[in-house]
Legacy VTK file of the C-alpha trace (Angstrom):
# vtk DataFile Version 3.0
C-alpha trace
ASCII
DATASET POLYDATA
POINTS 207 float
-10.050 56.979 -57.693
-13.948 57.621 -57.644
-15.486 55.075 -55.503
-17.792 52.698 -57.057
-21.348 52.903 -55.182
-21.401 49.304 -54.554
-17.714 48.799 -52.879
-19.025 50.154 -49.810
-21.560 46.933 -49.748
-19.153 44.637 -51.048
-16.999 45.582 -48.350
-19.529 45.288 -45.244
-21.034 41.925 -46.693
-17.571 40.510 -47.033
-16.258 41.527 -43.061
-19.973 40.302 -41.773
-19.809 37.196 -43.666
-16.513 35.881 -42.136
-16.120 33.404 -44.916
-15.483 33.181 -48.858
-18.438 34.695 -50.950
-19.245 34.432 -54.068
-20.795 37.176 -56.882
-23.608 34.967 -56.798
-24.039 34.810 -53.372
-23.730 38.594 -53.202
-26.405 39.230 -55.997
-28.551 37.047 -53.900
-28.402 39.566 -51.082
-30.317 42.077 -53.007
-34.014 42.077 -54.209
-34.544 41.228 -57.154
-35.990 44.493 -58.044
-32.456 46.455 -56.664
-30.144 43.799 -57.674
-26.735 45.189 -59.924
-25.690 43.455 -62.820
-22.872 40.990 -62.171
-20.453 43.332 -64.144
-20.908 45.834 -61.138
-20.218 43.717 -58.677
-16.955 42.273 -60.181
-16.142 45.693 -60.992
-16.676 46.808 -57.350
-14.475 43.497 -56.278
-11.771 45.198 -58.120
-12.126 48.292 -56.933
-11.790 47.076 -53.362
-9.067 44.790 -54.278
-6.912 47.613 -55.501
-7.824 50.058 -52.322
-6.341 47.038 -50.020
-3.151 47.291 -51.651
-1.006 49.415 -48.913
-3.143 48.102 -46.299
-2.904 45.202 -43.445
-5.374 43.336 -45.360
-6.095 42.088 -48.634
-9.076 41.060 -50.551
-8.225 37.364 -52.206
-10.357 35.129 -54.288
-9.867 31.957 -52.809
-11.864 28.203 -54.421
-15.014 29.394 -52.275
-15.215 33.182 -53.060
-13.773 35.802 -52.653
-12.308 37.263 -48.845
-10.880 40.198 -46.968
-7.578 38.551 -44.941
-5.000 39.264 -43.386
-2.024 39.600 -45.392
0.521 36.720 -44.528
2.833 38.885 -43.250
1.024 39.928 -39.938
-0.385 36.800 -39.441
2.268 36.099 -36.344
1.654 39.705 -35.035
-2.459 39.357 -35.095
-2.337 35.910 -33.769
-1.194 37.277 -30.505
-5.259 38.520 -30.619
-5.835 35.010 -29.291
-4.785 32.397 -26.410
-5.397 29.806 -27.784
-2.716 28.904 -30.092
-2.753 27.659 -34.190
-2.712 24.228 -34.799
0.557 23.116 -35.487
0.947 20.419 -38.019
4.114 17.321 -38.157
6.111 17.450 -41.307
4.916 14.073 -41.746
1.355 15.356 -42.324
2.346 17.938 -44.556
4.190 15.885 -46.734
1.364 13.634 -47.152
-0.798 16.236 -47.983
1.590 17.926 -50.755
1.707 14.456 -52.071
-2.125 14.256 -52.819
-2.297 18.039 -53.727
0.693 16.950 -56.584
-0.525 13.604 -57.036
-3.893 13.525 -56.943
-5.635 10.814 -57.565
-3.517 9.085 -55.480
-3.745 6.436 -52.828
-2.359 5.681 -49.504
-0.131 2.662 -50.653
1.210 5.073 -53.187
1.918 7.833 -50.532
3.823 5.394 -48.557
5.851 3.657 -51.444
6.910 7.198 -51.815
7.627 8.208 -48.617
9.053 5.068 -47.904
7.362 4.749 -44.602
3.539 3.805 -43.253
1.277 6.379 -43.549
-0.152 6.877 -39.528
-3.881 6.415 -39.470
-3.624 9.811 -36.920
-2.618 11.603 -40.407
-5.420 10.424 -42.082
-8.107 11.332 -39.890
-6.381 14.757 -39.089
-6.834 15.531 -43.148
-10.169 13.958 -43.284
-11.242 15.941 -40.009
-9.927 19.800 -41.399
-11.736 18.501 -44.981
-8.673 19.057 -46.979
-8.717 15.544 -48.679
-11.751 13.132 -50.378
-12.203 10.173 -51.783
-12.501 10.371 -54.956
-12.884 6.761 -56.694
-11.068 3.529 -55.876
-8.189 2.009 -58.440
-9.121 -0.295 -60.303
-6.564 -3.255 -58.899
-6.826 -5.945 -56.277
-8.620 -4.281 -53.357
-10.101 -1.389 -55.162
-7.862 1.028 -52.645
-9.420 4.601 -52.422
-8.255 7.492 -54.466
-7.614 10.330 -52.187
-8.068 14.305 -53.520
-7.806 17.205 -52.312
-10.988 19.642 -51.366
-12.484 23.278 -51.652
-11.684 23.988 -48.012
-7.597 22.697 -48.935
-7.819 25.870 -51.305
-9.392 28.375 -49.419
-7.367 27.364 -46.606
-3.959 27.198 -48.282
-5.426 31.156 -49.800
-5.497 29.425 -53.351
-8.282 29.558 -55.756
-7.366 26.661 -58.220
-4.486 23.895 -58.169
-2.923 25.987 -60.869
-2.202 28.463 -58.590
0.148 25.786 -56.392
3.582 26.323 -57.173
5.249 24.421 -60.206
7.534 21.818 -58.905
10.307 23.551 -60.713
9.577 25.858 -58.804
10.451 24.202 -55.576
13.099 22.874 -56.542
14.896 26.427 -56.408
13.407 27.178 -52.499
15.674 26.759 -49.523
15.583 23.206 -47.868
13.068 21.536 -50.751
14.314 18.365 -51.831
12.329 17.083 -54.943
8.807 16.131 -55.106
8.408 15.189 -51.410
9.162 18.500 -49.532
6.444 20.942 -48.786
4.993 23.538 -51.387
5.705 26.923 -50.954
1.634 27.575 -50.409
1.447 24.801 -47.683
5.056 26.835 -46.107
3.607 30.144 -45.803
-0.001 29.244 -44.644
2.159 27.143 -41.551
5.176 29.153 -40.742
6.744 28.728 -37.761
5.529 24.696 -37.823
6.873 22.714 -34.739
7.204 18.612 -34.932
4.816 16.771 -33.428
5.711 13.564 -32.099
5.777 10.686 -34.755
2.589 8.250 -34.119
3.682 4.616 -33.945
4.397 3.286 -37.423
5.084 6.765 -38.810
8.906 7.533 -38.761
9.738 11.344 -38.763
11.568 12.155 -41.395
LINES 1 208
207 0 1 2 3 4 5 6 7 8 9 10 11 12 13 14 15 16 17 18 19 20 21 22 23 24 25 26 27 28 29 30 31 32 33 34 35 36 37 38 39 40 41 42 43 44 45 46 47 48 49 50 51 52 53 54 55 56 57 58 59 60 61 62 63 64 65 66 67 68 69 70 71 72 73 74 75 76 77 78 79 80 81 82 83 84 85 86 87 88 89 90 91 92 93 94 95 96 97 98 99 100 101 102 103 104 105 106 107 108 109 110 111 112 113 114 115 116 117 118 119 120 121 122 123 124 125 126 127 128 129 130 131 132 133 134 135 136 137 138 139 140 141 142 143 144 145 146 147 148 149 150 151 152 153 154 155 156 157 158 159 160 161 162 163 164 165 166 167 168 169 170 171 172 173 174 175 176 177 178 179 180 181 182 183 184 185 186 187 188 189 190 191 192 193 194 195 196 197 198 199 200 201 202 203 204 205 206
């Protein structure tokens, strides 16, 4: 394959960046005088995307952009790099979150009618701290309660680039140890393999 001129660029701009980037963005990085077309640069995107496919990484357009990553099946290997270990998340908090990623809008009373246990206010501020949930309005009932959504940074994090691309829950019903609607998607699975329990926080039974 002959190597588009701009991959080479593409490539360096994505590994310096250490984030999702955009054409757009990239485009900016040029003057205006030496800037490519936007056709080159998505055609240099795919270029690159297609070199990385017997490779450790991978180059994945996520909500934010697109990235070079490593592909989930080194992650426990690479993340030996560093001493300080992942965050590791209770089921509890998981299967809040694939409730607003499925139910969005959604709000907490609704979460815990489902779940058939109080939501822990630790859960809440743990999503609200990473940015993976918003509010998004208030329902119109007694109280106005808060709609709750899910973010850009739940997608890029989770390697997704829309909520189409979550799996269908027909989907999970077919995966090993899913039961129904409440059991983690197979995005949220992947991204935190090898999860251990944290303790339940008072109020919030483990289930």
């Amino acid at each position: 394959m002959t190597q588009h001129p701009l991959s080479g660029v593409v490539e360096a701009v994505l590994l310096a960046a250490g984030r999702p980037v955009t054409v757009e963005q990239l485009l900016e990085l040029f003057d205006e005088g030496q800037r490519p077309p936007a056709e080159e640069v998505t055609a240099a995107l795919a270029e690159l995307q297609q070199s990385y496919k017997e490779r450790g990484v991978e180059l994945r357009e996520v909500a934010s952009g697109w990235r070079v990553q490593i592909r989930p099946q080194h992650a426990d290997v690479v993340s030996r790099l560093w001493q300080e270990r992942p965050s590791r998340y209770s089921r509890a908090l998981l299967e809040t979150l694939a409730l607003i990623a499925y139910r969005q809008p959604i709000t907490r009373g609704e979460i815990e009618d489902i779940r058939g246990v109080t939501v822990a206010t630790t859960i809440m501020r743990t999503l609200h701290e990473r940015n993976w949930i918003r509010v998004v309005g208030h329902r119109e009932v007694p109280g106005h309660p808060e709609l709750l959504g899910t973010t850009r940074e739940f997608l890029d994090y989770f390697g997704l680039k829309s909520l189409d691309d979550l799996p269908t829950l027909a989907e999970l019903r077919d995966l090993e140890d899913i039961r129904e609607q409440l059991d983690l998607p197979a995005a949220i699975a992947t991204a935190e393999a090898g999860l251990a329990e944290e303790p339940a926080a008072a109020g919030d039974e483990p289930r």
